[in-house]
N, C-alpha and C positions, 0 to 999 in steps of 0.2 A: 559580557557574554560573547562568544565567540562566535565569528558567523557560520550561519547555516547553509547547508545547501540547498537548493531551490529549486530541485530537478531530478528527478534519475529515473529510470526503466527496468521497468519487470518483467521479464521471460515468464510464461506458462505456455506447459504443454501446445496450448490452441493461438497463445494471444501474446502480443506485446503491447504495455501499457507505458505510456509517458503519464508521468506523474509530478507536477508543480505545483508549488505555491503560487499561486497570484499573486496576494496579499496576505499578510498577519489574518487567521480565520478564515481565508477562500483558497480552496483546494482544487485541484481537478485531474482523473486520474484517466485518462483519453487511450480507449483501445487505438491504437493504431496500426495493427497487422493481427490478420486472422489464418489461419489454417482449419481448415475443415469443419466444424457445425458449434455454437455457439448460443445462446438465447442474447448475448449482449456485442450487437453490432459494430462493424468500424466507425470510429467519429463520435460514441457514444462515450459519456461519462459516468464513471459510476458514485459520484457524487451528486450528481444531479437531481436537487431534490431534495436529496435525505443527506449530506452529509458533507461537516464543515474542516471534518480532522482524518486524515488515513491513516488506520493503524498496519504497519509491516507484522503481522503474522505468517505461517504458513499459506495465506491468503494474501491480498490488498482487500481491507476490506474499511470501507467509507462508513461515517457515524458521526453524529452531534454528540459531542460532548457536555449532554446534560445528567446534570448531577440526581435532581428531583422529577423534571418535567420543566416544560413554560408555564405553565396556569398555576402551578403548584407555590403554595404562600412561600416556602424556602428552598428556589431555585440556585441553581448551585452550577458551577464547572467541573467536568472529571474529567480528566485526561483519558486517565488509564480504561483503555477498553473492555476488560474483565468488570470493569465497577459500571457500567455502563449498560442500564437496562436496557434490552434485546431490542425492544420498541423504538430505540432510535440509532439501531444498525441500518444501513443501506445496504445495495448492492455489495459484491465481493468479486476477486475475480476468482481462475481455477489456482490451483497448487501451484507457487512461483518455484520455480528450478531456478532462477538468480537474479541478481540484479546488480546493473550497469549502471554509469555514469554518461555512456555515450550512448547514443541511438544506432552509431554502427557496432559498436561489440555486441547491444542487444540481438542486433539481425543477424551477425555470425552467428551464437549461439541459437538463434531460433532456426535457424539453417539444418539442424541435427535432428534427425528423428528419433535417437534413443536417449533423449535426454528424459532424467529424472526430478522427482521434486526436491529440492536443495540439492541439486547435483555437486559433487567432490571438487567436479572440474575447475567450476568457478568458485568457490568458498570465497577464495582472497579479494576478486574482484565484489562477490555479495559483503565481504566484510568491511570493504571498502566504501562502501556507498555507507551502511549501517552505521561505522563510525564517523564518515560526513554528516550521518543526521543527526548520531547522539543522542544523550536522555530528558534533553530539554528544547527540544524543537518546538516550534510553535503553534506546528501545522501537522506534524508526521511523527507517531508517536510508533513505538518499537515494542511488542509485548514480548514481554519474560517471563508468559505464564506459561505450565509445561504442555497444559493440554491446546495451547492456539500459537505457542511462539516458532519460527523457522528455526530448523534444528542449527541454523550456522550464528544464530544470534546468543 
């Protein structure tokens, strides 16, 4: 298997999120810059809680990958976000306009105020990070569904 990468950063509109692996199954996806009004604080994780796997959609959006439930007699692993009843979504962030590998190109980019969501500008760098994670990540799973995936995926 090839290695993964263990790190990289999301532009939206309001926020930049550093987002790493810990470990195999421990995620955390850490506002660390805000502009203007928000319900989810600097320093805040939006795994915290609810969620063991990030899926990269038009979102960051945190969720247990349970197939059935815990309690439930055939408990099960799903990766894929789409198969994954709603009940064990967490937090999300807003519309990601891109993502980086470094925490300074995220802050150029968040420097702009007419950026978009999946902005043109960065494609290459957002594709960049996307095929550093790949389709077998352990931790960061990438949706290809039409209605939740980033138009650059």
């Amino acid at each position: 298997m090839a290695e993964h990468i263990g790190e990289f950063f999301a532009v939206t509109k309001t926020s930049i999120y550093r987002v790493i692996e810990i470990e195999e199954g421990e995620v955390a996806a850490l506002k660390i810059a805000l502009k203007g009004d928000s319900k989810i604080p600097v320093g805040r994780d939006l795994c915290e809680g609810t969620g063991s796997m990030i899926a990269i959609c038009d979102v960051l959006q945190a969720y247990m990958p349970e197939k059935y439930g815990i309690l439930h007699q055939l408990t099960g692993f799903e990766r894929k976000l789409e198969s994954v009843n709603t009940r064990f979504w967490g937090d999300h962030s807003g519309s990601i306009i891109a993502l980086f590998k470094t925490q300074s190109e995220a802050e150029e980019c968040f420097k702009l105020d007419d950026a978009k969501p999946c902005d043109a500008r960065w494609w290459n760098k957002t594709k960049e990070v996307l095929s550093a994670i790949g389709d077998d990540h352990p931790s960061f799973y990438i949706s290809r569904d039409l209605t939740l995936k980033l138009l650059a995926a």
